[in-house]
C-alpha positions in Angstrom: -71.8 -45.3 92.1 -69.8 -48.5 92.1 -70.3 -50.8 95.1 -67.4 -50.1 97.3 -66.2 -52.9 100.0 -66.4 -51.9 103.4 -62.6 -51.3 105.2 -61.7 -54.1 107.5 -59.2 -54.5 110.3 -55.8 -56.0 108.8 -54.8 -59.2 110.9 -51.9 -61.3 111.1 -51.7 -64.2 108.2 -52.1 -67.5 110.5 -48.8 -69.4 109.7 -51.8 -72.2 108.5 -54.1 -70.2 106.4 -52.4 -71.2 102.9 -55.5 -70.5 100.8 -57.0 -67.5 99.6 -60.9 -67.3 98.0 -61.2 -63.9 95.9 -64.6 -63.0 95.1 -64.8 -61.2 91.7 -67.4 -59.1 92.6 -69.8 -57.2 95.4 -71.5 -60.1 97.3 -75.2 -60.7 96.7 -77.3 -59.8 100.1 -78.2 -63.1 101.6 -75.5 -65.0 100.0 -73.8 -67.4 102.5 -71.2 -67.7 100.3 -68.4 -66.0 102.3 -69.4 -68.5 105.0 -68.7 -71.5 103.1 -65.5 -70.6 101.7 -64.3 -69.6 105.1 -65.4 -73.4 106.4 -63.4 -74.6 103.7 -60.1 -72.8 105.5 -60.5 -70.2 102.8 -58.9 -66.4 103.7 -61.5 -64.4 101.7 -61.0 -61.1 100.0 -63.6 -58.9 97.9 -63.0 -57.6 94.9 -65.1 -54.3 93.2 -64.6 -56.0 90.0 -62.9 -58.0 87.8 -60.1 -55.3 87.4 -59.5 -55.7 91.2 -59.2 -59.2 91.3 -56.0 -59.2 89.5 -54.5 -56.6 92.0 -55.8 -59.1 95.0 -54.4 -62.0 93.2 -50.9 -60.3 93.0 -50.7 -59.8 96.6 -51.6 -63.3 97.3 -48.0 -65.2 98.3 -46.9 -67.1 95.5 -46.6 -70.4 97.9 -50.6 -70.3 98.4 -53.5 -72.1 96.8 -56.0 -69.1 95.6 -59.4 -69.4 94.3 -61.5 -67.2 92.4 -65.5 -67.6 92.9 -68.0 -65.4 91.8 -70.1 -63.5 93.9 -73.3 -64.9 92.5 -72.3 -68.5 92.9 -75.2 -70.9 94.1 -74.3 -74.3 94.9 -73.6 -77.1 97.9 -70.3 -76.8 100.2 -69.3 -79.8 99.0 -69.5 -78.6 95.6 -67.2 -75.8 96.3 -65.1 -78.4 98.6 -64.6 -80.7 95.6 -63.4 -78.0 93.1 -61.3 -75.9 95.1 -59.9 -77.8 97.6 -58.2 -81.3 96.2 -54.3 -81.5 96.6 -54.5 -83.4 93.5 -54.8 -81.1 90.7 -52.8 -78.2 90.0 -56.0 -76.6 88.6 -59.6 -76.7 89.3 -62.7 -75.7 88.3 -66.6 -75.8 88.4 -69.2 -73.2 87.2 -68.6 -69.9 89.2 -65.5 -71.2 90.8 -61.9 -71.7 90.2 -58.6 -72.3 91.7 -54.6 -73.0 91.3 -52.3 -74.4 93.4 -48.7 -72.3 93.4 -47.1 -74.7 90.6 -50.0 -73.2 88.5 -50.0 -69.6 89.6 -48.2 -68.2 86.4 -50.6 -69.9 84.1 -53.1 -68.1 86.0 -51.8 -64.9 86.0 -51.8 -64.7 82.4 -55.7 -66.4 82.3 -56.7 -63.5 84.7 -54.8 -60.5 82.4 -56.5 -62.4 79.5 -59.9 -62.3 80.5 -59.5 -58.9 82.1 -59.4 -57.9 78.2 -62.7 -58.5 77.7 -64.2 -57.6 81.3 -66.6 -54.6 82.2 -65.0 -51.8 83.4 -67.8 -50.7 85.4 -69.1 -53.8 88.5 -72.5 -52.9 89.6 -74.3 -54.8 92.6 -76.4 -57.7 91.9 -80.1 -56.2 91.8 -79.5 -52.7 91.5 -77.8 -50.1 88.8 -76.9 -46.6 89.7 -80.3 -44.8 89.9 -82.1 -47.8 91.4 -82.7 -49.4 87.9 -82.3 -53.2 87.2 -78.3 -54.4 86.8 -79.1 -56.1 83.2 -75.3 -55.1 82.7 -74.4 -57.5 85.7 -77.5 -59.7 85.0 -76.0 -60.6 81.5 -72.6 -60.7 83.1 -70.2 -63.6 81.6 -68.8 -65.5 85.1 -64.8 -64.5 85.3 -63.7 -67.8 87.1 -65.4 -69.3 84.2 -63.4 -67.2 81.5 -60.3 -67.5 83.5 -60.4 -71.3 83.2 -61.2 -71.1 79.6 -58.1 -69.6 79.3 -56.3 -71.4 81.0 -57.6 -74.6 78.9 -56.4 -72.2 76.1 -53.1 -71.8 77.6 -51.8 -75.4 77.9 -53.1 -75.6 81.7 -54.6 -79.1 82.7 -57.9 -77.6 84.4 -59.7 -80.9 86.2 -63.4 -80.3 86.3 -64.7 -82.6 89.0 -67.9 -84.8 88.3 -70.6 -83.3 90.5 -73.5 -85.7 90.0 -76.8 -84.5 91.8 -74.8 -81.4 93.6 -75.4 -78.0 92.2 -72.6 -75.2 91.3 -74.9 -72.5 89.1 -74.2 -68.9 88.2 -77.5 -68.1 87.9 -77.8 -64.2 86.1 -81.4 -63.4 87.2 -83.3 -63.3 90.6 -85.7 -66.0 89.3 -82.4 -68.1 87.6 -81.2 -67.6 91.7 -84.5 -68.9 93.2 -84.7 -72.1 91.0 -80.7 -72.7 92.1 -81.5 -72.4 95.5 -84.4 -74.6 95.6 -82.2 -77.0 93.5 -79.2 -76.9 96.9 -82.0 -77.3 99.2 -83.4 -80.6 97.1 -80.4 -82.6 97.6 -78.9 -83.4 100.9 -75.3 -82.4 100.7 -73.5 -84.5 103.4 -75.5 -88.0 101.8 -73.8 -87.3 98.8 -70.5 -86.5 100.7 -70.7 -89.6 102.4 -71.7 -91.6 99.7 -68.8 -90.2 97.3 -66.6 -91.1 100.4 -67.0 -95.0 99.3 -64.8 -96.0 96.1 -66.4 -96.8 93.4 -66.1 -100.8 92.0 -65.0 -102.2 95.4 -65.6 -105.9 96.1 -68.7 -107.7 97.0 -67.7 -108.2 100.7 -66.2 -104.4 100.9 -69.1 -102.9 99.5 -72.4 -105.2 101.2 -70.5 -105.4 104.4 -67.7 -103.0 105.5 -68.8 -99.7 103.5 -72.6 -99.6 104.8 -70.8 -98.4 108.3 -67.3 -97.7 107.5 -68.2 -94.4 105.9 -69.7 -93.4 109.0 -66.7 -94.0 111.3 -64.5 -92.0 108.3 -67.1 -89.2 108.9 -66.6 -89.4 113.0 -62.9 -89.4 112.0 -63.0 -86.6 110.0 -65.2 -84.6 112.8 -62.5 -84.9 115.7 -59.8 -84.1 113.3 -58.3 -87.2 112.7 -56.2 -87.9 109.5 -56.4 -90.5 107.3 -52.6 -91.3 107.5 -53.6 -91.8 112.0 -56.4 -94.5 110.5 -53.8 -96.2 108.7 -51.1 -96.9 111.0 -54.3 -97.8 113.6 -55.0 -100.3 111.1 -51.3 -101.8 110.3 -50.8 -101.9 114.7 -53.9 -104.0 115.0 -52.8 -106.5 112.0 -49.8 -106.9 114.1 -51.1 -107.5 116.6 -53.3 -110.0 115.0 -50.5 -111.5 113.6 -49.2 -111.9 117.2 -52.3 -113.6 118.2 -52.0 -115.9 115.5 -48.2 -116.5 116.4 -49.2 -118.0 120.1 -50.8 -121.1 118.3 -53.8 -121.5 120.7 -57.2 -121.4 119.6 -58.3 -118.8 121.6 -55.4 -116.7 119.3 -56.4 -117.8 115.9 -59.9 -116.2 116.7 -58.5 -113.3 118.0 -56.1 -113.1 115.0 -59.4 -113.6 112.7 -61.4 -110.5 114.9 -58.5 -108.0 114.5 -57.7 -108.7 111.3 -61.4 -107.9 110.1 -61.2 -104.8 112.4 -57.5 -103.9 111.1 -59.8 -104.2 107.3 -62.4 -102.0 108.4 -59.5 -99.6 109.5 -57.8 -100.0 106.2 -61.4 -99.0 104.3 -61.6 -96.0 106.8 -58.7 -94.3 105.9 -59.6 -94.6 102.0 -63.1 -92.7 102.9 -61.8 -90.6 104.9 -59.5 -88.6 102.4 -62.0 -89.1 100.2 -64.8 -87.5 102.6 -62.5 -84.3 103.8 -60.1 -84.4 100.8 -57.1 -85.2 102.4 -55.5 -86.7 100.2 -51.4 -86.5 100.1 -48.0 -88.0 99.0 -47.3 -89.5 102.3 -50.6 -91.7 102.8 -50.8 -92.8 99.1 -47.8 -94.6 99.8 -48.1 -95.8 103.6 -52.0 -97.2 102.9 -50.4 -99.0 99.6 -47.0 -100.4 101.9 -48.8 -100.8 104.7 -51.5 -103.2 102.6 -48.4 -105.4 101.8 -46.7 -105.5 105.5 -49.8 -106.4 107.3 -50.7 -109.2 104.9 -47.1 -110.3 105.0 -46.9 -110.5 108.6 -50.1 -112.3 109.4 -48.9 -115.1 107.1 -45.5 -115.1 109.1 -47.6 -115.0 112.4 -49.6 -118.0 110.6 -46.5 -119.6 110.1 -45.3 -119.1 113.7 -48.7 -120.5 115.2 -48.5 -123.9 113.4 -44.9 -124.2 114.3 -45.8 -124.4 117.9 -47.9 -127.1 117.3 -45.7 -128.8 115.2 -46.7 -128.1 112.0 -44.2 -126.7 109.5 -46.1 -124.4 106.7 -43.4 -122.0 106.0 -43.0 -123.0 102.5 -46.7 -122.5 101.8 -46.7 -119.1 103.8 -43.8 -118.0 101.1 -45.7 -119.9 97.8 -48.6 -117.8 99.3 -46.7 -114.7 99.1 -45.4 -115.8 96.0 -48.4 -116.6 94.0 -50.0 -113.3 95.5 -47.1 -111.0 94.4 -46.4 -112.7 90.7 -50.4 -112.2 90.2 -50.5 -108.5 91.5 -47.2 -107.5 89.0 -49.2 -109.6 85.9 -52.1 -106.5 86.9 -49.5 -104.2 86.9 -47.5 -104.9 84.2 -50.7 -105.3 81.9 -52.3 -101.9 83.0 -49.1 -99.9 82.1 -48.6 -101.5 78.9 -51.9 -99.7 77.9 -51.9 -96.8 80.1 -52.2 -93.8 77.7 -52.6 -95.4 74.6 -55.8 -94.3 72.5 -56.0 -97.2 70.5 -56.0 -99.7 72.6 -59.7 -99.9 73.4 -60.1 -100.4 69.9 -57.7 -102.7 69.2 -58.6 -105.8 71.4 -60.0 -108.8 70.7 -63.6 -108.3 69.7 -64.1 -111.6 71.3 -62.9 -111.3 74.9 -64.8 -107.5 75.4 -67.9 -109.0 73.6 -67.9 -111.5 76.0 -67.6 -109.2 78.6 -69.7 -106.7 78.0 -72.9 -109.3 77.4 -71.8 -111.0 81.1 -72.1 -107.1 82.4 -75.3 -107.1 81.4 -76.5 -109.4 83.8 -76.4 -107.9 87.3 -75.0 -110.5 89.3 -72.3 -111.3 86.9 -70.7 -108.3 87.6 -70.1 -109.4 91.5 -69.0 -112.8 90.9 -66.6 -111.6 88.3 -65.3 -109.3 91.2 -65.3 -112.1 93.7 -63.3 -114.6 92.0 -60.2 -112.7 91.9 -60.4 -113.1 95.5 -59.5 -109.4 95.9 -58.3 -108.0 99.2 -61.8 -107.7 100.8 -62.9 -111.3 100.2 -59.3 -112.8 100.6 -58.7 -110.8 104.0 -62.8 -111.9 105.2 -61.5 -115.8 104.2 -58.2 -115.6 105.8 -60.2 -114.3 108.9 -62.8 -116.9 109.0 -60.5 -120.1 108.0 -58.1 -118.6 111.0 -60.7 -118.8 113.8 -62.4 -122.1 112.9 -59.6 -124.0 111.0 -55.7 -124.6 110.9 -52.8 -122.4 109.6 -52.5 -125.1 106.9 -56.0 -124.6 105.4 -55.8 -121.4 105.7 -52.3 -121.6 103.1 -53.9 -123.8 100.6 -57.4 -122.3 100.4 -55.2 -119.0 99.4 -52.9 -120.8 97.2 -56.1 -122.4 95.5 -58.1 -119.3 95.3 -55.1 -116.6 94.2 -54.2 -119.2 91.6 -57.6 -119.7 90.2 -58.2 -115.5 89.8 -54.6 -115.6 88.2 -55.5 -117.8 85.6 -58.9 -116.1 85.0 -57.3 -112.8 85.1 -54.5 -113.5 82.9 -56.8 -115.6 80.2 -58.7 -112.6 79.5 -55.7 -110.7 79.4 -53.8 -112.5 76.9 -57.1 -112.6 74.9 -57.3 -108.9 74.7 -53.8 -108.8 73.6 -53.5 -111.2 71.3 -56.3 -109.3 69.4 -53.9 -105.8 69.6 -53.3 -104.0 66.2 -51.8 -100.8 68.0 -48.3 -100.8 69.2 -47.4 -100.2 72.5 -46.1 -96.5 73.6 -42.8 -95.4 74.3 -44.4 -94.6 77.6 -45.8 -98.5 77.8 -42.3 -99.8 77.0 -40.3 -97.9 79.8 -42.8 -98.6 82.3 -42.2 -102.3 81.4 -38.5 -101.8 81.5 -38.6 -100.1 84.7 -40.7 -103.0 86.3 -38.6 -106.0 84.9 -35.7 -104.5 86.9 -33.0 -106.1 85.1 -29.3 -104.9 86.9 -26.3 -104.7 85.5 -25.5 -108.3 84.3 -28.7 -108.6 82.3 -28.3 -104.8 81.2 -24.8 -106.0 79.9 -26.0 -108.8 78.4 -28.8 -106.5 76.5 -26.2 -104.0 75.1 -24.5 -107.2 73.1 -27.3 -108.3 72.1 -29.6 -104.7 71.3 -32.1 -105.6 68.9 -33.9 -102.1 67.7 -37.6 -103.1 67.7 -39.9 -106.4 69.3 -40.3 -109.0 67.4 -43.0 -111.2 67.9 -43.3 -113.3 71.5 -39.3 -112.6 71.3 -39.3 -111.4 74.9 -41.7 -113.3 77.0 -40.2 -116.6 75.2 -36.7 -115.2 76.4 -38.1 -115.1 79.5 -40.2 -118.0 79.7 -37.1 -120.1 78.4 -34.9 -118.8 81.3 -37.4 -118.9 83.9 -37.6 -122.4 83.7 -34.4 -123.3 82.9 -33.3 -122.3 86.4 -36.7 -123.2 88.6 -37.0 -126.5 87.0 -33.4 -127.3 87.8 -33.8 -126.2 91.0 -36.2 -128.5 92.1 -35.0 -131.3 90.7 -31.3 -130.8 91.6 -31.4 -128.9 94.5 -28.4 -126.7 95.9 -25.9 -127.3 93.9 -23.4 -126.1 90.9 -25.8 -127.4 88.3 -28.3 -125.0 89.3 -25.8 -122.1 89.5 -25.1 -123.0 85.8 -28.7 -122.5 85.1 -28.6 -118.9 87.2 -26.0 -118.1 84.5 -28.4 -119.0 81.8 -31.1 -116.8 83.3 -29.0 -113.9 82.7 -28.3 -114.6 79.3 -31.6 -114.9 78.5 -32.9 -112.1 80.8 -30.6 -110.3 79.0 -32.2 -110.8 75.6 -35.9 -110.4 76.7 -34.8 -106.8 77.4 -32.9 -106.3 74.5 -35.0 -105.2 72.3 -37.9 -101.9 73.9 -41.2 -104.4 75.3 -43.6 -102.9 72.7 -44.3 -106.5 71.7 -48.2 -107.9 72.2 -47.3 -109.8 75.3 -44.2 -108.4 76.6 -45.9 -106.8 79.0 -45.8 -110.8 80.6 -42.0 -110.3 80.8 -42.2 -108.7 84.9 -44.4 -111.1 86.0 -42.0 -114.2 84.5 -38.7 -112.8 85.6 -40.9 -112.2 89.6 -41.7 -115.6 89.2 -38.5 -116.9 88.6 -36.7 -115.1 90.9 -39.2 -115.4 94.0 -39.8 -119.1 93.1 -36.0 -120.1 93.0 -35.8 -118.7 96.4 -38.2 -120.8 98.0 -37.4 -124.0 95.7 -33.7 -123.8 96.9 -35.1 -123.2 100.9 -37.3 -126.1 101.0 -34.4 -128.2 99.3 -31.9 -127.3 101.8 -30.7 -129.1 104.6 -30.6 -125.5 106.7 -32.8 -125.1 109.7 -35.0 -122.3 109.3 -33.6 -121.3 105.7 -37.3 -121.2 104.8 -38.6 -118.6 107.4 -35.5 -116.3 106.3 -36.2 -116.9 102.7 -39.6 -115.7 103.8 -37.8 -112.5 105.0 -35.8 -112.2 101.8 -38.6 -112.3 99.3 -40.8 -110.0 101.6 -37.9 -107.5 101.3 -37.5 -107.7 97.4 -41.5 -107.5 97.0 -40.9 -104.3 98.7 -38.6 -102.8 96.1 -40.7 -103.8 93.5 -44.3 -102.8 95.0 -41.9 -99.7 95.5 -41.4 -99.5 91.8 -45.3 -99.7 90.9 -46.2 -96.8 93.0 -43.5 -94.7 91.3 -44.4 -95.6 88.1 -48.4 -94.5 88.5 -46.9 -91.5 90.1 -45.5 -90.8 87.0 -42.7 -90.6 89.1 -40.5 -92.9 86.7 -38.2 -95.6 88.6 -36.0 -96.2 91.0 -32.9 -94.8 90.4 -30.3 -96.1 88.7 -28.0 -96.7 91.5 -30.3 -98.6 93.5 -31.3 -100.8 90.8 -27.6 -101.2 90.6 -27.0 -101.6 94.5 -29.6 -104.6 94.6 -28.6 -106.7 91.5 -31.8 -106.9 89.5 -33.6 -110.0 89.4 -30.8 -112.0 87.8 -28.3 -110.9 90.3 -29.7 -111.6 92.9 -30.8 -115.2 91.6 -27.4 -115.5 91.0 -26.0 -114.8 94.2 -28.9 -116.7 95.7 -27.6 -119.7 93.9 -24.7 -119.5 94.7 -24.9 -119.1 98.5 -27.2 -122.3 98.7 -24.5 -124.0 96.5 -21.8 -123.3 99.0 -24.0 -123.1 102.5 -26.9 -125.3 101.6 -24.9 -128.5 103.5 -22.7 -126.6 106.1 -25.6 -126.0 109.1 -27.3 -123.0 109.3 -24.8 -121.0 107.2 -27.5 -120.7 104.5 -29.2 -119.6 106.6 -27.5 -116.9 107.9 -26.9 -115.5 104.6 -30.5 -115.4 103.3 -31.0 -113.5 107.0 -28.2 -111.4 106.3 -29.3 -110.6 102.3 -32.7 -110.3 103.7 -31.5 -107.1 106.2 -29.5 -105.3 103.3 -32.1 -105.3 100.6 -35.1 -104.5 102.8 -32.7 -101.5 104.7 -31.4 -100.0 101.2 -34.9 -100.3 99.6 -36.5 -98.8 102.5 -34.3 -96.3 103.4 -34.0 -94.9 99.6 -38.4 -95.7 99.5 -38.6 -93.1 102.7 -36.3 -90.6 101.2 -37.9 -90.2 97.8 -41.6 -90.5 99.4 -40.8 -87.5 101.8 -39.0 -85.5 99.4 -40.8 -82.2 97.3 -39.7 -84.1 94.1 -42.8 -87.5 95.4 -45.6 -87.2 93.0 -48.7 -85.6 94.5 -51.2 -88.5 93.9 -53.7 -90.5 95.5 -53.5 -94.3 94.8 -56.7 -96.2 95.3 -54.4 -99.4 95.0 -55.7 -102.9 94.7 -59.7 -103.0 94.8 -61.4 -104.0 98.1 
């Protein structure tokens, strides 16, 4: 007779137990199976057979992750742990095992009624047949969760498929097939493979030879006291302030405390990373504090910087804001190039032979590959400098060695970049060219100024000379004019001719320079028109003002790779766009630039109401249902 499952006590749903495991089948005697899916904060229910599962499945509440695994799964924990429990992916799967989240429950549904088609009517036990003779019938047995995620392949569902490497996840269909997959598992040490998946892949030199060799293990100590990786991260922004406090007393003894903390407040900030890697805990909420939280604690150890050599007399405000500057213009020229080919097909094979030959003959020598890393002084190396040149040098070094190092990976950066473009055959996607649009942030005089002037397709370097053109028509007289009405004319001719770069979708070959430009101009006229004022302290509120736009538009990446779109309209609208708030920028040092510290006042003032709006409309959308459910491994370490 069919292998009936023993009747067990119902119990109360715990108000957290929001996944269910549904074994297809009888268990197979010895199996620890039911074990490891309960460790995994599985609710596990037995089916007789794969006509049953689809009655288990219906009771399931619709809000819950389920899983289907079948009963003669052999594999590692982890294995299991990496297929079924990710909040990333709607669907799941690896041999034997299966699950959906509830956005892909339907889709499931009709998998499961699919494959039901085609199932046995009759489960047997593993081993044994009625009469005592060998189950070939369940032997030979097809796995469901396999079929069902065949189906749902068929069906239109995304299914991810997670890359196991050395970890095993077998169905195996005889005793002997079971023995060999056992002895496999027991080969290969499933928390060393945990721990070392825990480390992201292509970190930085200094990340990966001197923070990740023990980092990993305090994620893992996290991870066993039931700490969460979004606790590790605001651990890591407190002690960068208060590093940044330390740096702000001006002593000695400060700047190496500063350095310490600032290294500690890095290994915190690689912690938290490993640590939703190691348990999976990956969410909404942390993708966007550990990518925010990156920015703020950089930002306010160059204030606290700037506060520590003004107590001992030295002014370096403006190269605490070039700094920020140069750092910010270089991170949206990586943005801005990575969305313009995000998605698109053909655009590995359509640039420049040259530039990847190049590339791919320097990868072949080992040590290449590391300085090429290093070089772009990513955030590993440039947070391990900062630290070093704060405890055994001044504020001031500390400015220019950034200013010389983020400018030199800039340029090497955006060489190879425009050599790979240049070389493009393959237009851009309409995908590319909103993404582009979206991070320009043009507002409403430079959207006006686009609807004149609507051109329906690129032509050429159209946009980035529109750009280019008005960029320096309003930096240049900046700085050589200062606060005044001649420089407000130029602000006007920035939004003409921000205007016309966006007039036309950025599908060009290197409009995907047009963010970077209008960043540059718009950051850059900020701190030109500070330093040339005679306001006291108009630089440290500049500092405040450009901090607060950065936000908004580090704001806009995250949405963007969340495939979250933009902003929306209205805030875009709120906050000017670039070219208003040049404008307006212009203007206020024009009119306040010679009347005390009026100027200011006003950048203070600006400062407060773009950082509040941005921030308070950031939180909303970042806590809402609607935030994309991703995890962003952000800038390399």
């Amino acid at each position: 007779m069919s292998w009936v499952p023993p009747a067990r006590p119902s119990a109360p749903r715990s108000e957290f137990a929001l996944s269910t495991a549904i074994l297809t089948g009888p268990p197979v005697p010895g199996s620890s199976l039911d074990a490891d899916l309960r460790s995994l904060g599985f609710d596990v229910e037995i089916a007789s057979g794969p006509h049953e599962t689809g009655t288990l499945l219906a009771r399931v509440p619709a809000d819950e992750r389920v899983a289907l695994v079948d009963p003669r799964f052999v594999g590692h924990t982890h294995a299991l742990r990496l297929a079924l429990t990710d909040p990333r992916f709607p669907a799941a799967t690896a041999p034997g095992a299966l699950t959906a989240q509830p956005e892909a429950r339907p889709a499931l549904t009709r998998a499961l009624a699919a494959a039901e088609r085609t199932a046995p009517a009759a489960p047997v036990a593993y081993g044994t047949a009625p009469g005592g003779a060998p189950a070939a019938a369940r032997e030979t047995a097809g796995s469901l969760p396999d079929s069902v995620a065949d189906a749902l392949d068929a069906d239109g569902t995304a299914v991810h498929r997670p890359q196991l490497g050395t970890l095993v996840a077998a169905v195996p269909t005889t005793p002997a097939a079971r023995h060999e997959a056992r002895a496999a598992v027991e080969a290969v040490d499933d928390e060393a493979v945990r721990l070392r998946s825990a480390v992201k892949a292509h970190d930085g030199f200094f990340t990966t030879f001197f923070i990740s060799p023990y980092s990993r293990y305090i994620a893992r100590w996290c991870a066993r006291r039931g700490l969460t990786p979004n606790q590790v991260t605001t651990a890591s922004l407190l002690t960068a302030l208060i590093a940044a406090g330390c740096a702000a007393t001006g002593e000695r003894a400060g700047f190496v405390a500063a350095g310490v903390l600032l290294l500690v407040s890095f290994v915190l900030d690689c912690t938290d990373g490993q640590l939703a890697r190691y348990a999976l805990k990956y969410s909404t909420m942390g993708a966007w504090l550990d990518a925010t939280f990156d920015r703020a604690k950089e930002y306010a150890f160059y204030a606290g910087l700037a506060l520590g050599a003004a107590r001992g007399g030295d002014d370096v405000w403006a190269l605490a804001l070039g700094a920020m500057v140069l750092m910010t213009c270089r991170h949206v020229v990586d943005f801005a190039f990575n969305e313009a080919n995000t998605n698109d097909a053909a655009s590995a094979g359509s640039t420049a032979k040259t530039s990847l030959g190049v590339s791919s003959r320097l990868d072949s020598v080992g040590w290449t590959v590391w300085a090429r890393r290093m070089i772009i002084l990513p955030i590993g190396e440039r947070w391990a400098m900062i630290a070093v040149l704060t405890a055994v040098t001044s504020p001031r070094i500390v400015f220019w060695a950034l200013i010389i190092g983020c400018a030199f990976g800039a340029c090497y950066t955006t060489a190879g970049r425009l050599l790979r473009s240049l070389g493009r055959k393959a237009p851009r996607t309409d995908r590319a060219a909103r993404a582009l649009a979206d991070l320009a942030d043009s507002g409403p005089l430079a959207s006006g100024v686009a609807r004149m002037f609507r051109r329906g397709r690129a032509k050429g370097l159209v946009a980035p000379l529109f750009a280019l053109i008005g960029a320096a028509c309003v930096l240049v007289c900046a700085a050589v004019t200062g606060p005044g009405w001649a420089t407000v004319c130029a602000a006007v001719a920035y939004v003409l001719l921000a205007g016309q770069a966006v007039a036309a979708p950025l599908k060009g070959t290197l409009d995907w320079l047009v963010p970077p430009v209008f960043r540059a101009a718009e950051y850059g006229t900020i701190l030109v028109l500070a330093a040339r004022s005679d306001a006291a302290q108009a630089l440290p509120a500049a500092f405040g003002l450009v901090a607060a736009v950065a936000y908004h538009h580090y704001d806009t990446v995250y949405r963007i790779r969340g495939n979250a779109g933009a902003p929306p309209a209205w805030l875009v609208r709120v906050l000017g766009g670039h070219e208003g708030r040049t404008l307006v920028v212009t203007a206020l040092a024009a009119l306040l630039a010679n009347r005390g510290n009026d100027l200011t006042t006003a950048l203070t003032v600006l400062a407060v109401a773009v950082g509040l709006v941005a921030l308070v409309e950031s939180i909303r959308f970042w806590v809402s249902s609607g935030a994309p459910a991703v995890h962003d491994e952000g800038e390399t370490a």
